[in-house]
C-alpha distance (Angstrom), angle and dihedral (degrees) to the residues before:
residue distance angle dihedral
X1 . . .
X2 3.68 . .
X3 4.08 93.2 .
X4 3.74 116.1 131.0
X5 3.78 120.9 -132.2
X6 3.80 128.6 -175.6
X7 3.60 112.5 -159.1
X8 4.24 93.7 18.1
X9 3.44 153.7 46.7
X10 3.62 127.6 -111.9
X11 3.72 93.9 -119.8
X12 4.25 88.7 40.3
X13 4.15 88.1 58.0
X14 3.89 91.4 44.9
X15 3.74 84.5 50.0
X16 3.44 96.5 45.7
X17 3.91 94.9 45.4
X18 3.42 92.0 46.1
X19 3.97 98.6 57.2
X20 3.94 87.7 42.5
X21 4.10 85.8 58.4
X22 3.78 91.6 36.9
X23 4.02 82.4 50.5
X24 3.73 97.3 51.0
X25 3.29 97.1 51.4
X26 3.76 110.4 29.5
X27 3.69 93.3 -127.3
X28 3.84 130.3 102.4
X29 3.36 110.3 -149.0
X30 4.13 96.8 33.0
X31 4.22 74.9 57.9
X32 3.64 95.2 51.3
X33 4.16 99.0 41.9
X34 3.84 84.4 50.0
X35 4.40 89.0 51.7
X36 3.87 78.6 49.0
X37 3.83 91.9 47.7
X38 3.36 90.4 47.1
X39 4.51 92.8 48.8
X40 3.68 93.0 46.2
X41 3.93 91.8 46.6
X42 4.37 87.0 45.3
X43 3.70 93.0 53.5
X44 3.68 98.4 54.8
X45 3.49 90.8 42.1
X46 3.62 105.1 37.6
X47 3.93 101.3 111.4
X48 4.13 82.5 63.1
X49 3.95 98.4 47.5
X50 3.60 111.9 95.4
X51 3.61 101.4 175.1
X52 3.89 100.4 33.1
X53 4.37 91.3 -169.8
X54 4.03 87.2 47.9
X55 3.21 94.6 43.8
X56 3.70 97.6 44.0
X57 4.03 92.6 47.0
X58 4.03 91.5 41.2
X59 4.11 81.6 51.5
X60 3.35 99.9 46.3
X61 4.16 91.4 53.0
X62 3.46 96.0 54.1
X63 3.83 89.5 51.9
X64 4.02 91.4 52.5
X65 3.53 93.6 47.1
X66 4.22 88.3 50.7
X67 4.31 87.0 48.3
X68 3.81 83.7 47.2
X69 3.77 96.0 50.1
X70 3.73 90.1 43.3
X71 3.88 91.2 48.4
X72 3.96 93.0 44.0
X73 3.76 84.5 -143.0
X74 3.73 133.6 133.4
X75 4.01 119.3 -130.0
X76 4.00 130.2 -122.2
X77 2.98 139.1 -161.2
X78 3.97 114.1 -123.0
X79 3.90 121.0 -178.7
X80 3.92 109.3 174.0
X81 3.60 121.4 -159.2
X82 4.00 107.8 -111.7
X83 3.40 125.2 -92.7
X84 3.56 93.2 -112.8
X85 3.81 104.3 55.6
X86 3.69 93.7 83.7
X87 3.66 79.9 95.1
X88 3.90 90.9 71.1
X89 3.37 130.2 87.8
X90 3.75 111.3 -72.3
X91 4.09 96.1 -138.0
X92 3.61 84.7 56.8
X93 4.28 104.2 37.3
X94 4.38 69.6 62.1
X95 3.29 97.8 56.0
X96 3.50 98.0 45.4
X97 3.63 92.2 52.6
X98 3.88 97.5 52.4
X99 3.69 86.4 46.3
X100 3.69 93.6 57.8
X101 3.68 91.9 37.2
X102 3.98 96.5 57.5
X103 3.83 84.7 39.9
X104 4.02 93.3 52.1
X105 4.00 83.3 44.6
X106 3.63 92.0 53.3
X107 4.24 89.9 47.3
X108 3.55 83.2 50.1
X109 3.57 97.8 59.5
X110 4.02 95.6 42.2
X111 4.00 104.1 98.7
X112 3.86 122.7 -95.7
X113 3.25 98.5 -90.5
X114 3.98 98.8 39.0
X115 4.09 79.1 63.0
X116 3.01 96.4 46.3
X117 3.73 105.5 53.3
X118 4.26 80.0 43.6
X119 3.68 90.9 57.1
X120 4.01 97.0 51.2
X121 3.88 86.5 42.0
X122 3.66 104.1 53.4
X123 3.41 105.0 10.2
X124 3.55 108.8 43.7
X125 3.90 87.1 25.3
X126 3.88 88.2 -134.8
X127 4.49 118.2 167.9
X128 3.55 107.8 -111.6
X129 4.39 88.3 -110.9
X130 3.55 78.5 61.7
X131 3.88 104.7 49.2
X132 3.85 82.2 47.5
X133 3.69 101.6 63.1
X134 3.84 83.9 43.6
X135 3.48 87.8 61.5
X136 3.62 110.0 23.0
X137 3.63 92.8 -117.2
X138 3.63 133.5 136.9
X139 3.79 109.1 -112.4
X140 3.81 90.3 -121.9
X141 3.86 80.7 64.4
X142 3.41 97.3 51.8
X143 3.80 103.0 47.7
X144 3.98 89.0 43.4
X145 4.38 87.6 51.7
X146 4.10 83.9 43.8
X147 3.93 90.8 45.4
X148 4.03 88.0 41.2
X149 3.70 92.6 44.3
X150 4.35 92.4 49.9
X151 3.63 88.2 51.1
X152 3.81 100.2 47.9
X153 4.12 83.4 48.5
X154 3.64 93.4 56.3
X155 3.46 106.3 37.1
X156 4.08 83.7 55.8
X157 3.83 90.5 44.6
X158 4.06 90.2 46.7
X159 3.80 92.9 53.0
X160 3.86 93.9 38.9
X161 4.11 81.7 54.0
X162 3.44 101.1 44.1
X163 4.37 89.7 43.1
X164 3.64 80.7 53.9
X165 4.01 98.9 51.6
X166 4.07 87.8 41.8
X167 3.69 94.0 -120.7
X168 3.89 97.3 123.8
């Protein structure tokens, strides 16, 4: 492709952008025509993109949230359990599933941009400089919406525990 990346390959961004779509959306192949979107638009633009994994991320947003407004739909999160852990204990395949269920819940209830900045973190495993050039945030912002965002998680978690354990 001729583009020039620092810390990844061409085929490692496309990956990367194209799980972040799939992500966003909950769909695989609305994920991977945005990541192709988002190639097609970064090589006729490439002599203007300074920071070709900004860029690319930053990019690929804007094009979710123009699917999303074209779909009128809202976007979930959906982790399945893999295929494989059907070998596991069923009690505990359970309790893993409610877990992650309450815990997608609580994600789900954070604001837009609180789920955002989460996704990018931990998902996409993006440095905070990079999450805010994404966003066009300060960094202060985004380590203060990451801190904010932790906090709300566990307190929620804490009181769902201790509700749970009948110690409220």
């Amino acid at each position: 492709m001729g583009i020039g990346f620092p810390n990844m390959t061409t085929g490692s961004l496309y990956d990367a952008i194209r799980r972040y779509a799939t992500r966003l959306l909950s769909d695989f192949d609305a994920g991977k025509d945005i990541a192709q979107d988002v190639f097609l638009r970064m090589t006729q633009q490439q002599a203007t993109i300074e920071h070709p994994q900004a860029w690319a991320y930053k990019t690929a947003r804007n094009l979710v949230i123009d699917h999303l407004r074209r779909l009128r739909r809202t976007k979930s999160l959906s982790d399945d359990l893999p295929a494989d852990a059907t070998r596991f204990d069923p009690a505990i395949l359970t309790e893993k599933k409610e877990i992650t269920t309450m815990i997608q819940q609580k994600i789900n209830d954070l604001s837009p941009r609180h789920r955002e900045v989460l996704r990018l973190k931990f998902q996409e495993g993006l440095k905070y400089t990079e999450i805010a050039e994404i966003l066009g945030e300060s960094v202060n912002t985004i380590a203060w919406l990451l801190h904010e965002a932790i906090s709300l998680l566990r307190k929620e978690i804490d009181g769902r525990r201790q509700t749970a354990d009948g110690s409220r």
